[in-house]
C-alpha positions in Angstrom: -9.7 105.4 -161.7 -13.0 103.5 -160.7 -16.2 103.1 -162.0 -19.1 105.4 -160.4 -22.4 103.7 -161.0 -25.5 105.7 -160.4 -29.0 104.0 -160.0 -31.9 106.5 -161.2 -35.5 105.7 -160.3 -37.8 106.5 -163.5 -41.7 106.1 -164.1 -43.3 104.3 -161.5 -40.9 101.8 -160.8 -37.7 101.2 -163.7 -34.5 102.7 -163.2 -31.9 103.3 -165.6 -27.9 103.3 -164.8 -25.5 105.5 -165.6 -22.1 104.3 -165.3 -19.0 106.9 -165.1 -15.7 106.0 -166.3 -13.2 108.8 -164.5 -10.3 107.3 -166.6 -11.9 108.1 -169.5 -14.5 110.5 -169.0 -16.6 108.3 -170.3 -20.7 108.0 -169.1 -22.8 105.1 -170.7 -26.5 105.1 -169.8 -28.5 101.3 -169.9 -31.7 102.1 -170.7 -34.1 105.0 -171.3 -37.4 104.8 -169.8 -37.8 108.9 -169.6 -35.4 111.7 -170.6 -36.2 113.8 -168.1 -34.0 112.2 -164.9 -31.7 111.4 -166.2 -30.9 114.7 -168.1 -31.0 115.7 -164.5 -28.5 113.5 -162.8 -26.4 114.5 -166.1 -26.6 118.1 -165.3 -26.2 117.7 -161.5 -22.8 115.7 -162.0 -21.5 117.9 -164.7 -21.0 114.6 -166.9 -21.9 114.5 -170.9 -23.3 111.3 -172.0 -21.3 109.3 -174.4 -23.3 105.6 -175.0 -26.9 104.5 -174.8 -27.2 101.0 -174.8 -30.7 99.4 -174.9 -31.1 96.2 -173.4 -34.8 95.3 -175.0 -37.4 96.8 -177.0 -40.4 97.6 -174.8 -41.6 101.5 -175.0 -40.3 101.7 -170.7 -36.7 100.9 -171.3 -36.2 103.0 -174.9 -38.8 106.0 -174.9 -36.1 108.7 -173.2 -33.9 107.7 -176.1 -34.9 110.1 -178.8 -34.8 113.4 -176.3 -31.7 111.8 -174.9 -29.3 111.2 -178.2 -31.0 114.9 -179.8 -29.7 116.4 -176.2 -26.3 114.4 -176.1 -25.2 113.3 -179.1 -24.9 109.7 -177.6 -24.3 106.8 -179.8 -27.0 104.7 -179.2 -26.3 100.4 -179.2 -27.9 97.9 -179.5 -29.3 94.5 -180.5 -28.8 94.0 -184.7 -31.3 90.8 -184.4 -33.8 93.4 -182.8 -32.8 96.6 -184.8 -36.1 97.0 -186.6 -38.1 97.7 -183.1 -35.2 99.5 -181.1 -35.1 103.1 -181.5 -32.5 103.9 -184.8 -28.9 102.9 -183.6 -25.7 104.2 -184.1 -24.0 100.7 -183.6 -25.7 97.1 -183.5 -24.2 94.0 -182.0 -24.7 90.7 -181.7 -24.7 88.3 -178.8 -21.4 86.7 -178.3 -20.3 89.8 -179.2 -17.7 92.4 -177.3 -16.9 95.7 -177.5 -14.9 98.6 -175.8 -16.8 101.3 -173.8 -14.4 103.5 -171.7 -11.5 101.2 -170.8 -14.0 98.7 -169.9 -14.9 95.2 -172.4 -18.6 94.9 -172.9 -20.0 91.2 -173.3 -23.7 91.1 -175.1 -25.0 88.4 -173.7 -28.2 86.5 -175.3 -31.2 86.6 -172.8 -34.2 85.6 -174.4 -37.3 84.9 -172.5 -39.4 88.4 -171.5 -38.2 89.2 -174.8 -36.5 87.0 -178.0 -33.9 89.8 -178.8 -33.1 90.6 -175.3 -29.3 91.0 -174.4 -27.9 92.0 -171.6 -24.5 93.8 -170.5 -21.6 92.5 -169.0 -19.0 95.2 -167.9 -16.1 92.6 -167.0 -13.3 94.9 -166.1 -16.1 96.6 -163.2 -17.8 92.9 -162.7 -21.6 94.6 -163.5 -24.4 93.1 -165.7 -26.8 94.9 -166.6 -30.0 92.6 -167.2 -32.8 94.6 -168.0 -36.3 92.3 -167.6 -34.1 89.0 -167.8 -32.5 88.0 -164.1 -33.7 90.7 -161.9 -33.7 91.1 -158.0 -35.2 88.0 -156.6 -36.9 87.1 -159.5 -37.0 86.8 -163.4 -39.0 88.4 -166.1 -42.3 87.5 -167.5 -42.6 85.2 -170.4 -44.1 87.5 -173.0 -42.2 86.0 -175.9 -39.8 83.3 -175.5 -40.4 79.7 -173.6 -39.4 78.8 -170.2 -36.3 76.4 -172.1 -35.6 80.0 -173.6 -35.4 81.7 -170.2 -34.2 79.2 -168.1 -31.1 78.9 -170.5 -30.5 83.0 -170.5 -30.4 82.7 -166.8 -28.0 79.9 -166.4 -25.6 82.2 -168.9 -25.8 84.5 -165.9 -25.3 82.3 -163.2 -22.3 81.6 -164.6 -20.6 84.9 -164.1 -18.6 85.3 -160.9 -20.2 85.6 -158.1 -19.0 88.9 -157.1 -21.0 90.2 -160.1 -23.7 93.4 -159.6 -26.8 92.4 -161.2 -28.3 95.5 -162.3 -31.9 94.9 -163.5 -34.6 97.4 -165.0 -37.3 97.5 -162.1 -38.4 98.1 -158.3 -39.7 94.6 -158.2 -37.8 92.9 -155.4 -40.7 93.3 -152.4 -43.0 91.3 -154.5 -40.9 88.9 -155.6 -39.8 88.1 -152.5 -43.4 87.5 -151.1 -43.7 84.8 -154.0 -40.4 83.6 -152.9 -41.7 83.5 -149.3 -45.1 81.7 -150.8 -43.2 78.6 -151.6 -40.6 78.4 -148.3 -42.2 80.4 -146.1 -39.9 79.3 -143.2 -36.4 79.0 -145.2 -34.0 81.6 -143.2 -32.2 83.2 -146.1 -35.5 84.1 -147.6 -37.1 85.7 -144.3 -33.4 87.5 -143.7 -33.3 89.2 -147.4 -36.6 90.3 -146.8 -36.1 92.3 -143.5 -33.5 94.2 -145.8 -35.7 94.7 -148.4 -38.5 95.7 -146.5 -36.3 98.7 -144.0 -34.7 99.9 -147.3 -38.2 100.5 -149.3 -39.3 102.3 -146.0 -36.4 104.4 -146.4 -37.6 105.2 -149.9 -33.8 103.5 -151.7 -33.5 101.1 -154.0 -33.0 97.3 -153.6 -31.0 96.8 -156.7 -28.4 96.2 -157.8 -27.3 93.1 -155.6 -24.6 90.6 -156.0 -25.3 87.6 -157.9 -24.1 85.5 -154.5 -26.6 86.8 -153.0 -29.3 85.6 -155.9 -27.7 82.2 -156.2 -28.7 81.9 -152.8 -32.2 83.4 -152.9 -33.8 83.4 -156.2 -35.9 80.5 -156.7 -35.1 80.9 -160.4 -31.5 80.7 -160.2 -31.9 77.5 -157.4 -34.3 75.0 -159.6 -31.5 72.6 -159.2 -31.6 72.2 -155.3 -34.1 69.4 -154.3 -35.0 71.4 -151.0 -36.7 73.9 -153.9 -38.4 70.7 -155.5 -39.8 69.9 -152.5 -41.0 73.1 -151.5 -42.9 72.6 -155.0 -44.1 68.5 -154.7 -41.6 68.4 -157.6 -39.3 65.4 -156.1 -37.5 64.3 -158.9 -38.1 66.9 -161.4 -35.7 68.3 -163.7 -35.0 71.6 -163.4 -36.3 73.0 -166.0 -39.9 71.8 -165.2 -39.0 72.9 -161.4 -38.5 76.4 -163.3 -41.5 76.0 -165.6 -43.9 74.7 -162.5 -42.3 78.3 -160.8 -42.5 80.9 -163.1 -46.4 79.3 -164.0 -47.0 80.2 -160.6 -45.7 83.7 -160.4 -48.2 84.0 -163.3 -51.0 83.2 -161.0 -49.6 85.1 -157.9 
């Protein structure tokens, strides 16, 4: 049977996922920002929660985690190189790592950048990623600890997954992106297109993640430093693309 993914709002603006394996029974939650929703969406669907895995340490992706496991039972995983400022876990990977959820493989992939022991979750068997405050609709997450090399690299790890791949990333972000997207190629078609479609779903008060990582490869200005038309856009000819990147996410900064 296939995979049900559920998107749940939280706080002002994060959203966890809960993903439902109906061959398995099997529901695994990324992320914890509150309790409270998801207990609900839980308790509307009839399902019992099995796994919490915690993509990064910052209080808006792990502070549901303690009501959560006491209500549950959940194992909760996560990142061994950041154990010592995650909630306690049942189970602790490491990048490179995989493991079996459901009848799923789970691939921890090393994200560093917002965060040095970020990870993020690749479900191969249902082609999601989740990606916490790493790649995220139409943009990237702020450098609070890592270095734009550090980033930069963690995003080209994603790039390389298929294209069909859901990127599943931890916050209502994508309007505001997008106008700093717009900021640099204000005319560039695919750009003014994705944000019609952003803009008519926010009015309808849904969600703009997840999306496909096609559709980022061909509108994230983090995932295009390569293309000269990018560099341009910037009065970067020449650059490499990791200063286009640096010279980008600086400017985000200052947006």
């Amino acid at each position: 049977m296939p995979v049900e993914l559920v998107t749940i709002p939280c706080l002002k603006d994060n959203y966890a996922y809960l993903i439902h394996d109906g061959g398995t029974e099997t529901v695994t939650l990324i992320d914890a920002p509150e309790a409270a929703p998801i207990l609900a969406v839980l308790f509307e669907r009839g399902w019992k929660l099995s796994h919490i895995l915690i993509t990064h340490h910052h209080s808006d992706h792990t502070d549901g985690v303690p009501m959560l496991e006491a209500a549950t039972g959940a194992r909760v995983i996560g990142a061994a190189a950041d154990a010592h400022r995650l909630p306690p876990l049942t189970e602790q990977v490491t990048v490179g790592e995989a493991f079996h959820v459901g009848m799923d493989e789970v691939q921890v992939v090393d994200v560093p950048g917002h965060t040095l022991g970020h990870v993020a979750y690749h479900f191969a068997r249902a082609g999601l990623v989740f990606t916490g405050d790493s790649l995220m609709s139409w943009g990237c997450g702020r450098l609070f600890e890592g270095t734009p090399e550090d980033m930069f690299t963690a995003l080209g790890r994603l790039s390389a997954l298929p294209d069909e791949t859901v990127i599943c990333s931890g916050h209502e972000y994508t309007e505001a992106n997008g106008r700093f997207a717009l900021s640099i190629e204000p005319n560039n078609p695919a750009l003014l297109e994705r944000m019609d479609r952003v803009k008519a779903l926010r009015a309808q008060g849904k969600p703009t993640v997840p999306v496909t990582l096609k559709e980022e490869r061909a509108t994230n200005p983090y995932l295009r430093c390569h293309e000269p038309a990018l560099a341009a856009a910037l009065g970067m000819e020449g650059a490499t693309p990791l200063e286009v990147f640096t010279e980008t996410r600086a400017r985000k900064d200052r947006f």
